[in-house]
LUMZALO-799142 format. One record per atom (N, C-alpha, C, CB): x negated, y negated, z. Coordinates in steps of 0.02 Angstrom, whole numbers, plus 50000, padded with zeros to 5 digits. Glycine has a CB too. Layout:
XYZ
...
This chain:
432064524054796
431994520254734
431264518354724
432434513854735
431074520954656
430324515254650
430134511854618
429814516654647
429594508654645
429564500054625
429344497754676
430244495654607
429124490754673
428924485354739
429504483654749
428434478454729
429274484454835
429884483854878
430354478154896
429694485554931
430154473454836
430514465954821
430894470354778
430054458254783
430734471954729
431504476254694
431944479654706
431504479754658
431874483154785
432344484954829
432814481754846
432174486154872
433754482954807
434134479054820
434064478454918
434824481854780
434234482654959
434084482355023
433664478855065
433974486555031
433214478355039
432604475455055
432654468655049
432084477855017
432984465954979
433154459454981
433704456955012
433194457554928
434284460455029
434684459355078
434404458355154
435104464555073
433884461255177
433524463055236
433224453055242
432794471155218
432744451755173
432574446255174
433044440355169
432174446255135
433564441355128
434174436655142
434354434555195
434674438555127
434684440555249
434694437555308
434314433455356
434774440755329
433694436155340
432964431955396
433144426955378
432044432655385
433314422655275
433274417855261
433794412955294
433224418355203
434474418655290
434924415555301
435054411655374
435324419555283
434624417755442
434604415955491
434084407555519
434444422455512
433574409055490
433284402255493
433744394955470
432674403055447
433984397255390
434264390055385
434684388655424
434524388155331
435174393455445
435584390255525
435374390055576
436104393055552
435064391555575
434634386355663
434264382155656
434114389755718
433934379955587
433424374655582
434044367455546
432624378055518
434514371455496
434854363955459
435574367955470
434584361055352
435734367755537
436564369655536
437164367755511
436774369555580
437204364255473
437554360255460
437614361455386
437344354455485
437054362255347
436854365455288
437064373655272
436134364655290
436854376555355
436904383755343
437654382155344
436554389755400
438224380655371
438814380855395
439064382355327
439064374855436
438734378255289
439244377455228
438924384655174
439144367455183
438874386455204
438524392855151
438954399055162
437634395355173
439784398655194
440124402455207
440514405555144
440434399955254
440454402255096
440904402755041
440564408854991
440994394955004
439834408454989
439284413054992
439554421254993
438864411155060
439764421755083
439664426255094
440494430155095
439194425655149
440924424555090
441644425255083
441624428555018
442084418655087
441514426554958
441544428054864
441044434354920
441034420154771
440804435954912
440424444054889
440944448254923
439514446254925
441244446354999
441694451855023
442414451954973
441884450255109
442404446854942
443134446054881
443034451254846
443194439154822
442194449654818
442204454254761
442374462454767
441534453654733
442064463154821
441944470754837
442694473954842
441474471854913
443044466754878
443864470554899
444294471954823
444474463454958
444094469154778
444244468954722
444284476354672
443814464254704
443854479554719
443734488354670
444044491754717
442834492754654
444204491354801
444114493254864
444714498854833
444214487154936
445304496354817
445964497454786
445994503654734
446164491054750
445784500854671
445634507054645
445314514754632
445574505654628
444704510454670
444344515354694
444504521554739
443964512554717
444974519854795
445214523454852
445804525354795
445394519054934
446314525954758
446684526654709
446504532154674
446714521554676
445814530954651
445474536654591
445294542454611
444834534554556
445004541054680
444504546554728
445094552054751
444044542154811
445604546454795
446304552654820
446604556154751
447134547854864
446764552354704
447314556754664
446784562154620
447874551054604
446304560554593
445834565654574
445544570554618
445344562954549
445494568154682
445374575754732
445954579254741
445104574554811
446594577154745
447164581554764
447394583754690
447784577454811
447254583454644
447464584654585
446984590954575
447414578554534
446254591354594
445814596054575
445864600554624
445164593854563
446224601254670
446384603354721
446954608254732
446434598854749
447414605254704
448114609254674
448634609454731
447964617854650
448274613054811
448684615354854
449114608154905
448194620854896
449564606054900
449594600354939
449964600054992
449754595754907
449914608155024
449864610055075
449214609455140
449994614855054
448724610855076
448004610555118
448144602555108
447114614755079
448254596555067
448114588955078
448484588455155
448514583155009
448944591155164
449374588755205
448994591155280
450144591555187
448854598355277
448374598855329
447534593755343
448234606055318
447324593455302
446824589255301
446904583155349
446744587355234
447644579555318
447774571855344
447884575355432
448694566555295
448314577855431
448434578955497
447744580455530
448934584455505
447514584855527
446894587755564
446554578455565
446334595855504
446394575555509
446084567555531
446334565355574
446134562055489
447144563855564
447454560055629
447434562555715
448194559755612
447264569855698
447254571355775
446364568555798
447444581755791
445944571355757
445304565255753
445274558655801
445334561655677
445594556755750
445664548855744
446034546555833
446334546555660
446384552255830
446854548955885
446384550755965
447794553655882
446034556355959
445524559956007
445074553856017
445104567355975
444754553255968
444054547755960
444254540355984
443744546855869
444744537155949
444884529355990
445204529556065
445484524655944
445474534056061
445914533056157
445204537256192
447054539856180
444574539756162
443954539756203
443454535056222
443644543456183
443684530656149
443134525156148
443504519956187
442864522356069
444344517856192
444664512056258
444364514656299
445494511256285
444324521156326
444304522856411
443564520756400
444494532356450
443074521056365
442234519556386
442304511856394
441534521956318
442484509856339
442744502256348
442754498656431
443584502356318
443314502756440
443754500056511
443324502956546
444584502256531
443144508156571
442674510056619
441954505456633
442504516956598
441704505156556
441134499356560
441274493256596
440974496856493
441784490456552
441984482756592
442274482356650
442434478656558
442444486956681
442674487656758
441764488656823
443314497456757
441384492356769
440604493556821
440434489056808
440004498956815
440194482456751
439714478456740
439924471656734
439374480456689
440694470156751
441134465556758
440854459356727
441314465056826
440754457156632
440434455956601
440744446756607
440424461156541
441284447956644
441544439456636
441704437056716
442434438556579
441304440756748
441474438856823
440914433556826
441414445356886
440464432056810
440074425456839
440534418556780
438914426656820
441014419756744
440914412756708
441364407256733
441064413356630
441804411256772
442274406756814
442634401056783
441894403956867
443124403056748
443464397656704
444174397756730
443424399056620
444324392556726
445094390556731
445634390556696
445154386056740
446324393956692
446804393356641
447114386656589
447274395656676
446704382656648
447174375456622
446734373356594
447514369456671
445894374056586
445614370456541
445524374256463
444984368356574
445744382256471
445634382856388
446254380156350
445524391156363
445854381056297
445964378056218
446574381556179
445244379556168
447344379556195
447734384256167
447644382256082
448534384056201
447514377056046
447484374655978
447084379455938
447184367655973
446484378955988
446104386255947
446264392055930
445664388855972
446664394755958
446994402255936
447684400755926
446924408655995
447874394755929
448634396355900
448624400455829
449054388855885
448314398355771
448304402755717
448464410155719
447724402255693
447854411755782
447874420555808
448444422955856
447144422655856
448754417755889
449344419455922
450034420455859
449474412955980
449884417155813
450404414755757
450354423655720
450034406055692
449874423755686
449654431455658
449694438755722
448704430455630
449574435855777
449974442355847
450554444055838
450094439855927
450884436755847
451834439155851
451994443955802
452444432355832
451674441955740
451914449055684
451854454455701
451594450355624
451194456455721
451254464055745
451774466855800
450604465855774
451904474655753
452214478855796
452354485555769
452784475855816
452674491155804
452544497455772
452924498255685
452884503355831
453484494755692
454054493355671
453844491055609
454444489155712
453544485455602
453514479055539
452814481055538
453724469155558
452314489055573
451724492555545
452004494555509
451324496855574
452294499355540
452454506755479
452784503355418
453124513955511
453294498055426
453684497055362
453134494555289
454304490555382
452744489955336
452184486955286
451594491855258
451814481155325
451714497855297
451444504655248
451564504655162
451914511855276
452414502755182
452644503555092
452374498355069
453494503455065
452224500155005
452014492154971
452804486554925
451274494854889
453004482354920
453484480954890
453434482354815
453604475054908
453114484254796
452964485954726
452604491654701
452664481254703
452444494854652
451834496954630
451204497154630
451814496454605
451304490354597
450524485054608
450424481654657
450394479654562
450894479454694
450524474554739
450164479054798
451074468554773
450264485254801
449814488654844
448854485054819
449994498654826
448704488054772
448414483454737
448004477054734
448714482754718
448794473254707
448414467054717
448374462954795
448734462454665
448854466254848
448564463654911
447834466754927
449064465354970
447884472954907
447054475854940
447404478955003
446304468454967
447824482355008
448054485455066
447864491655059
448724485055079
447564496455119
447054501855092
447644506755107
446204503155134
448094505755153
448794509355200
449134511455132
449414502955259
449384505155100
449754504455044
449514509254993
449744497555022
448754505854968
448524511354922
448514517554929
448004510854907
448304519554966
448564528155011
448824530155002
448764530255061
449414528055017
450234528554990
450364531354936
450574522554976
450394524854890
450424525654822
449874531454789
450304518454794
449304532054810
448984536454795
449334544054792
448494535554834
449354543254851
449764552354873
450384554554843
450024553354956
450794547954825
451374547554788
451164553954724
451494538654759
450684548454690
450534548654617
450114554754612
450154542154589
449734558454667
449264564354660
449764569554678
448544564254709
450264568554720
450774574054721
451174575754658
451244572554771
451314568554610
451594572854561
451254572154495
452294571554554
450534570654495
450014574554452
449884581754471
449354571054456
450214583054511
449844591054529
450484594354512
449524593054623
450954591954505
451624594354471
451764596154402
452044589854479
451474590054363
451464589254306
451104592854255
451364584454305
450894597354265
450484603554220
449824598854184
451104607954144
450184599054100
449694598354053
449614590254052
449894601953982
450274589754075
450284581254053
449874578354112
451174576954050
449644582154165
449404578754219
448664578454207
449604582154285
448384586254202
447774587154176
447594579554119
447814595254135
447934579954067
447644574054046
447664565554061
447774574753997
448164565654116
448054560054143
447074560654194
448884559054196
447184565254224
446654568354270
445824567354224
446924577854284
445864570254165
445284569354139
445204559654120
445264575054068
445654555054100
445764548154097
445294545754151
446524545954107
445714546854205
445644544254284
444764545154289
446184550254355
444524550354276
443874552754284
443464547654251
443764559654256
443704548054197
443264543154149
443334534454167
443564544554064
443804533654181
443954527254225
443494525354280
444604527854259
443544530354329
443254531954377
442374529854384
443434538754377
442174535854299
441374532254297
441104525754292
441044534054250
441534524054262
441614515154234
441704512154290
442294512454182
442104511854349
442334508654391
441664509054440
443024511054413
441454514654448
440664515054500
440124509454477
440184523654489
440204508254403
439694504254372
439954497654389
439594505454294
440384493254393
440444488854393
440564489054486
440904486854337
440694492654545
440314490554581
439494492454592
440654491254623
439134495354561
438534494054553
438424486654536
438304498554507
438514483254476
438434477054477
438894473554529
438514474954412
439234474754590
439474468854638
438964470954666
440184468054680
438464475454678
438124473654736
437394472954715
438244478954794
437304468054669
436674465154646
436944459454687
436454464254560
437644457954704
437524448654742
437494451854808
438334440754736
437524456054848
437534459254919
437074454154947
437274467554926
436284451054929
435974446454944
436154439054959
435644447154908
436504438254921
436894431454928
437234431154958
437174428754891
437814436254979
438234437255024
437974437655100
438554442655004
437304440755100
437134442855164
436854434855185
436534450055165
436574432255132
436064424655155
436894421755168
435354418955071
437494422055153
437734414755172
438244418155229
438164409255099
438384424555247
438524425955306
438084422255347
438514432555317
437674425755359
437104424855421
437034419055435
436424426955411
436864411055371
436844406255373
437504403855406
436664404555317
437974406255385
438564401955430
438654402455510
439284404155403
438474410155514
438714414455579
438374408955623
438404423655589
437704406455601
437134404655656
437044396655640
436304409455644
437294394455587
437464385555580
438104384855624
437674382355487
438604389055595
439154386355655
439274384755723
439504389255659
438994392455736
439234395155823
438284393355879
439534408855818
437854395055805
437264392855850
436974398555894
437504387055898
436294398355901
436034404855960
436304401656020
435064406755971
436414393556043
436414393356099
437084395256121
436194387856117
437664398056087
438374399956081
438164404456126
438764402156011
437564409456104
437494414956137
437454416156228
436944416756105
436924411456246
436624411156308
437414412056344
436094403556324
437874406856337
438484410256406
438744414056427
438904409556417
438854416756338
439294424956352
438594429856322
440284426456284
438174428456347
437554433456340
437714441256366
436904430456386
438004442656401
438064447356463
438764450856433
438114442756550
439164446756405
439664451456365
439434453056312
440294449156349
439074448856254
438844451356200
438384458056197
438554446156175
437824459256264
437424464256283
437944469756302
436924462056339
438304469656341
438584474256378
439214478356317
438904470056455
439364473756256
439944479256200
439314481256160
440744474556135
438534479856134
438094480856099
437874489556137
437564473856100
437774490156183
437624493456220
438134497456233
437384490756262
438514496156243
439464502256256
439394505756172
440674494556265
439384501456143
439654502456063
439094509356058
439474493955991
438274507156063
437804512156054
437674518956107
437224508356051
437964516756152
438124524956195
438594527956159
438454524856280
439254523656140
439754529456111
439644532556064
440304528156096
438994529755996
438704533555932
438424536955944
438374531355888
437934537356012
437324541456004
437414546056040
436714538756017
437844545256108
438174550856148
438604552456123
438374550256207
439334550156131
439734553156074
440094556856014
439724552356070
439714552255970
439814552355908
439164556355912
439924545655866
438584558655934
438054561655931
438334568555940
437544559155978
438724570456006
438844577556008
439174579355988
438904580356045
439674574355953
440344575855911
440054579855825
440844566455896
439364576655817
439054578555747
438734584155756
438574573755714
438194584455818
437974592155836
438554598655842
437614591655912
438984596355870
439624600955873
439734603655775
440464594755913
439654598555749
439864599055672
439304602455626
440004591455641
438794603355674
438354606655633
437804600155583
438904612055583
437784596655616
437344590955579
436954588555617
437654585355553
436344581655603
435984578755649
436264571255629
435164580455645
436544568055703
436944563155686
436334556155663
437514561955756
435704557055682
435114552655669
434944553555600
434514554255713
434924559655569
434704559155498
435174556655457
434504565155471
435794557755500
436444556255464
436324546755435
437234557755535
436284543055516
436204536655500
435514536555455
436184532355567
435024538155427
434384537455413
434914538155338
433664543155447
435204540955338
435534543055261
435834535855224
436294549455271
436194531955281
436754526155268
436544521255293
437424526855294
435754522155307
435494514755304
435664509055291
435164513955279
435754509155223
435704505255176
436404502955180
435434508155114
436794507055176
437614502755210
437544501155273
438364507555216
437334502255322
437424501255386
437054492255384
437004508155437
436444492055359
436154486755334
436644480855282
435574490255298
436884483055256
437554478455206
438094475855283
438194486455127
438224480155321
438564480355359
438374472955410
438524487455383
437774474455419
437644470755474
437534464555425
437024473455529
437344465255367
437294453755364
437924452055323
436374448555300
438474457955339
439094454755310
439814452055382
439414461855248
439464456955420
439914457655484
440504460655454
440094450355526
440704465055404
441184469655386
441114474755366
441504468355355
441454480755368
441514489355365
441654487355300
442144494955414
442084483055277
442614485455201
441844484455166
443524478255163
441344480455173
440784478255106
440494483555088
440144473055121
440484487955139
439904495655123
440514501255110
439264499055214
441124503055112
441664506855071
441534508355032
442144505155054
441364504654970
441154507654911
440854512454894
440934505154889
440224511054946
439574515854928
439544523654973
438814510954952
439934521255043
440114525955078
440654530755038
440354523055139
440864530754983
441214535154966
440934539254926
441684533354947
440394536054888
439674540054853
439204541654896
439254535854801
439124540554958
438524543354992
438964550355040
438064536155048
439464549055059
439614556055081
440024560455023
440064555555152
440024557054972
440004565454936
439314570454933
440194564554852
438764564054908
438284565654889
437974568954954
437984560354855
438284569155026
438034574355084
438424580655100
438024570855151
438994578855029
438974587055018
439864588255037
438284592155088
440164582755061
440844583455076
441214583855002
441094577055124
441744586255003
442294586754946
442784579454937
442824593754969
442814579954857
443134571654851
443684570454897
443474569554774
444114577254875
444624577154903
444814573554986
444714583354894
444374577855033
444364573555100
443844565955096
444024579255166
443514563655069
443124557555069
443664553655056
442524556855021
444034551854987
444414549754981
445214549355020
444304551354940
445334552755071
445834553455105
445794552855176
446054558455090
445114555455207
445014552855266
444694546155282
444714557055293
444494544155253
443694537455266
444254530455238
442614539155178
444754531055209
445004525055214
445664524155246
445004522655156
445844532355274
446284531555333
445994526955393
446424538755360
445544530855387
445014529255463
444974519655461
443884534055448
444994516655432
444794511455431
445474508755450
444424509455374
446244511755457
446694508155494
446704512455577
447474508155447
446624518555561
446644521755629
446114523855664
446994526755629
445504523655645
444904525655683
444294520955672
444724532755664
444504515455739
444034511055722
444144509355785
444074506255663
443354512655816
442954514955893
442694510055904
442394520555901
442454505255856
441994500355888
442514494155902
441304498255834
443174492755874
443724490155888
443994489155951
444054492655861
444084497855967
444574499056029
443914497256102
444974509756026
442994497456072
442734496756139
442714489556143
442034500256154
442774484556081
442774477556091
443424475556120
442634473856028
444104479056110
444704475456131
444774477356210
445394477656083
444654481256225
444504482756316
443934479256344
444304490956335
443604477556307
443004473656354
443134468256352
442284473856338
443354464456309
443514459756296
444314457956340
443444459956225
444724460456351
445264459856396
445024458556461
445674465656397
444544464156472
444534462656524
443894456856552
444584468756549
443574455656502
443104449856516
443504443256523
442554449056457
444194441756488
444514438056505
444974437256565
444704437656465
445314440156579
445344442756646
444964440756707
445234448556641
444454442356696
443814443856752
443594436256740
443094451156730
443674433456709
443234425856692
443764422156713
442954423556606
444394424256713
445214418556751
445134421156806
446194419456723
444924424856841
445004428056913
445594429056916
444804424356972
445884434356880
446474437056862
446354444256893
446634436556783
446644450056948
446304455656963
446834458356947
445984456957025
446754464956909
447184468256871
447284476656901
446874467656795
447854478856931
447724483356976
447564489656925
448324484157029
447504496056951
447704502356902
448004502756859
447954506356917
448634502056888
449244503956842
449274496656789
450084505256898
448894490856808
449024487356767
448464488456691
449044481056805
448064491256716
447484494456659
447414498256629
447064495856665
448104502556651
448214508956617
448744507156578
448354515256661
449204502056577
449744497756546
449494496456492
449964491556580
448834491756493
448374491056450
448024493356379
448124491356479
447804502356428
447554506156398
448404508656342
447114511556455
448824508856370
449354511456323
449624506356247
450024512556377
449404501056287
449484496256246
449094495556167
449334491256287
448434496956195
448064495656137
447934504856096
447234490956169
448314506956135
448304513256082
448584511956007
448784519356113
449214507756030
449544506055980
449484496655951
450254508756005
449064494455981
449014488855935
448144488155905
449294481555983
447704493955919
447094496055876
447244498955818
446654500555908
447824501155825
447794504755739
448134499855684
448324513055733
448424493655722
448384488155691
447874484755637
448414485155734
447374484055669
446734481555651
446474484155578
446244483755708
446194481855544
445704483155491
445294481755489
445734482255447
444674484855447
444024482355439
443774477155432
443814484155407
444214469955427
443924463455402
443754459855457
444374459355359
443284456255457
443024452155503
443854447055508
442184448055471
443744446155584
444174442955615
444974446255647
444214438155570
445034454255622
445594454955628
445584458555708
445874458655566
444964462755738
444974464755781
444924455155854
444354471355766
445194450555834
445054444855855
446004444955860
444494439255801
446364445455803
447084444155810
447444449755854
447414443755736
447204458355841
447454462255904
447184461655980
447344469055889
446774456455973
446654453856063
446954451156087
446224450356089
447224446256044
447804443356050
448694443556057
447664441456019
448594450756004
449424452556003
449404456656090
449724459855916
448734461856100
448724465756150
448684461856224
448164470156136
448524454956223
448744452056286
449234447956273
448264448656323
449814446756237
450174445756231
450894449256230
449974443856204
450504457156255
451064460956250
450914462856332
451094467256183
450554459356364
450594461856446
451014458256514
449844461656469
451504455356457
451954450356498
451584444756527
452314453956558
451164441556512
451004435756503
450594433956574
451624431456483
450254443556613
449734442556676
449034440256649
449614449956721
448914440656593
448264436556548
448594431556520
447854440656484
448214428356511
448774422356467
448214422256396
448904411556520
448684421256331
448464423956284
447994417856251
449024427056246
448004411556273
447584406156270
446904411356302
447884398556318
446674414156341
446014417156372
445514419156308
446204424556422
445984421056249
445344422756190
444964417956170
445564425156125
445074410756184
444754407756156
443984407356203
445154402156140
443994409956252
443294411556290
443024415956243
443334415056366
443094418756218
442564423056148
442434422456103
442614427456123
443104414856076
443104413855995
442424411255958
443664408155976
441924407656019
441394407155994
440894410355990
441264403956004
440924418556024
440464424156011
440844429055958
440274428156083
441384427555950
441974435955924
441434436755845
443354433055894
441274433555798
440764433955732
440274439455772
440294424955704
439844436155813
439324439555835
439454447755853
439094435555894
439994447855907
440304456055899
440654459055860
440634458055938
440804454955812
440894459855732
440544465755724
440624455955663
439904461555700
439484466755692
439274471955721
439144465355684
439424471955795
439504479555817
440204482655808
439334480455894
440654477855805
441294482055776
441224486055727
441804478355752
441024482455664
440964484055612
440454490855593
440814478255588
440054489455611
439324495555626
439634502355647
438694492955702
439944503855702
440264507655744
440704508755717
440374506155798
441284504655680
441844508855628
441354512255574
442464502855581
440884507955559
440584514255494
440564519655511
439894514155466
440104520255563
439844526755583
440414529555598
439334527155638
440914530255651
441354534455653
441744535655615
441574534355688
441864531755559
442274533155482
441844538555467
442284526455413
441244536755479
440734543455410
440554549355446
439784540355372
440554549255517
440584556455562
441194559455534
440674555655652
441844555755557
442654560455538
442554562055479
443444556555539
442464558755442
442534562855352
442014569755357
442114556155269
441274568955369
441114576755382
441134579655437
440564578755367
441584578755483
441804584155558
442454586055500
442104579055669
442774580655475
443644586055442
443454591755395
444324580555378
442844584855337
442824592655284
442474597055320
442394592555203
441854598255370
441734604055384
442294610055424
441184602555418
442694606655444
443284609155488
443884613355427
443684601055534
443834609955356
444274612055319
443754616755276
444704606355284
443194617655292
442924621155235
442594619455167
443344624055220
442404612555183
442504607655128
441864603655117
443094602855145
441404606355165
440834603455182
440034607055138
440874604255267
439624608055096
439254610055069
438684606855100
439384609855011
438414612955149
437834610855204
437304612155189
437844613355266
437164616255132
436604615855082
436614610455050
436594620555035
436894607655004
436824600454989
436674595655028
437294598354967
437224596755100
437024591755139
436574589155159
437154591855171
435934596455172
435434595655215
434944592455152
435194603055261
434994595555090
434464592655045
434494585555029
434454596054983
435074581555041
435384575855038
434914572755089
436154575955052
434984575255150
434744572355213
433914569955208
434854578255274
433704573355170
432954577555185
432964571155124
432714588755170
433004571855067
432804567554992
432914560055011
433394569654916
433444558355064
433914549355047
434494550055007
433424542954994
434774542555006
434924542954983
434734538854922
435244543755009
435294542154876
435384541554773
435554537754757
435784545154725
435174533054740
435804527454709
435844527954648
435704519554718
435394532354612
435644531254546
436184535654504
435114531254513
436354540054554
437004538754541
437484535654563
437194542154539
437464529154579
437974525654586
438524522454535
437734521854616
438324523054475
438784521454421
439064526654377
438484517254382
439174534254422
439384538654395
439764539754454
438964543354365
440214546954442
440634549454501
440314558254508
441624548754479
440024557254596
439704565954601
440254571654588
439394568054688
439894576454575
440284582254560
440574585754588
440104585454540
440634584154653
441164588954722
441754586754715
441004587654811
441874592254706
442984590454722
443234594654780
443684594354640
């Protein structure tokens, strides 16, 4: 973009945070209350999150025709999805077993705080495979919608693109509608993320009025040790997983800066969705898989989740002097296969499957132990969050290149230029 680099929406997000970080450590109390700030901007954004994922699926499978190939697509993601998180528990667990991140804090069962997580014990009991899958369906039409359920919207999406692709002429002109909808809808989140600044100043302000740097100093050594797990699994990883794909996974991030940056002074994946669905077309992927893989991924492939919920188990654990044999870690590991795909992108939820997941180990952790993190868990958001991006935006171009779907001439000129924002209030031309 050009201009002085004060006119850089990014840039002022960049300065937001510094701002935001100072006023909570200098007037905490002030910053605290600046949560509402950063709450309204993630509202707003969830507010298009819906349609948007709606417009992108049924117009790619509609321009698409075969919904044979949709159906291969999803699958080929889920085997993805399912490869990549039961890689990222085992780094998890392997880490926190060598660097035993809660063995010096030496805490006792009887002095934590069950009041504090009752809420998160209250929101655990719900989960399960059962009352997952059912809450797939939405009870309505709309309320897929108006909850903001991305599972739901999916749904309903695929519903409605399976029988637009049925519908001949009458579909086509629903199809050209949707399009035009579609441009309109990019524009008005273009204008949500003129407040991205405000949002980022009253995150940051709260994160660091509330909990405080000195929150940090105790569980210093866990906060270092998932920062560090999280960035081996992108750069090793998720690095050879992209070389394998025929990409450079560094230019890749150099591309999504600018979300990755939204990311970090919001502490959520869902705030940068939007744009992530315009920046990997614009690297050349087809609507069709952007729209179908990248907001799967955000219930089932979310790496930086599964390395916080193993380290975190077992930092609790290790901090009760609780010793957990093999077989009890591999209990573990089975466990959170299936209560990570629980989770969603919003700050705080990878906080309630820590909870359902030691709560489902017959009660050798005791599920009061989360509250030893509740005053760092904000702070490792943001590598949650960071780390679901990235591996949301690797799977979408490892599938489309895998389906054929990938335009690596575009890609690379994409790579090489930045990214576009100005088209952000239009919809790119790959289907």
């Amino acid at each position: 973009m050009k201009g002085r680099w004060w006119t850089n929406l990014y840039a002022q997000v960049l300065v937001a945070m510094a701002i935001g970080i100072l006023l909570g450590h200098f007037v905490p109390d002030l910053g605290a209350q600046m949560k509402p700030l950063g709450d309204g901007f993630i509202k707003l954004v969830k507010t298009v999150i819906g349609p948007l994922i709606f417009l992108t699926v049924v117009v790619g499978m509609a321009k698409m025709g075969d919904l044979r190939h949709v159906g291969r697509i999803g699958l080929k993601a889920l085997i993805y999805f399912e490869v990549l998180t039961t890689l990222a528990l085992v780094i998890g667990l392997v880490v926190a077993n060598l660097v035993e991140p809660g063995a010096s804090i030496q805490a006792s069962a009887a002095a934590l705080d069950g009041k504090a997580v009752a809420g998160y014990q209250k929101a655990a009991a719900d989960q399960g495979i059962v009352s997952f899958l059912l809450h797939i369906i939405p009870d309505t039409l709309v309320s897929a919608f108006v909850d903001g359920d991305l599972l739901q919207v999916l749904l309903v999406a695929l519903l409605f693109g399976t029988a637009m692709t049925r519908a001949g002429a009458a579909g086509r002109r629903v199809l050209d509608a949707f399009e035009d909808f579609a441009h309109v809808l990019f524009g008005v989140v273009n204008l949500i993320m003129r407040a991205a600044p405000i949002g980022a100043f009253g995150a940051m302000a709260f994160t660091i009025g509330k909990f405080g740097i000195a929150t940090l100093a105790s569980l210093l050594w866990l906060l270092v040790s998932v920062y560090v797990t999280c960035a081996l699994f992108v750069f090793l990883v998720l690095g050879l997983v992209a070389y394998w794909s025929g990409f450079s996974l560094w230019r890749f991030l150099v591309f999504i800066r600018h979300e990755l940056l939204l990311v970090l002074g919001t502490s959520s994946s869902e705030s940068a969705l939007p744009r992530m669905l315009v920046r990997l077309e614009q690297a050349g992927c087809a609507r069709s898989v952007v729209g179908l893989v990248l907001p799967t991924g955000y219930s089932f492939n979310l790496d930086g989740t599964c390395i916080y919920l193993t380290m975190a188990a077992l930092f609790i654990a290790q901090a009760l002097g609780i010793e957990l044999s093999l077989r009890e870690e591999l209990t573990l590991l089975a466990v959170l296969l299936l209560t990570s795909k629980g989770a969603a992108g919003v700050t705080g939820s990878g906080f309630i499957t820590l909870a359902a997941t030691l709560g489902a180990l017959g009660g050798k952790v005791p599920v009061e132990g989360v509250a030893l993190v509740l005053g760092v868990d904000r702070f490792l958001s943001e590598a949650r969050a960071i780390t679901n991006l990235i591996g949301n935006g690797v799977a979408t171009m490892v599938v489309a290149k895998w389906e054929g779907l990938r335009d690596d001439d575009r890609m690379r000129e994409a790579f090489a230029r930045g990214p576009d924002d100005s088209v952000d209030t239009g919809v790119p031309a790959s289907a």
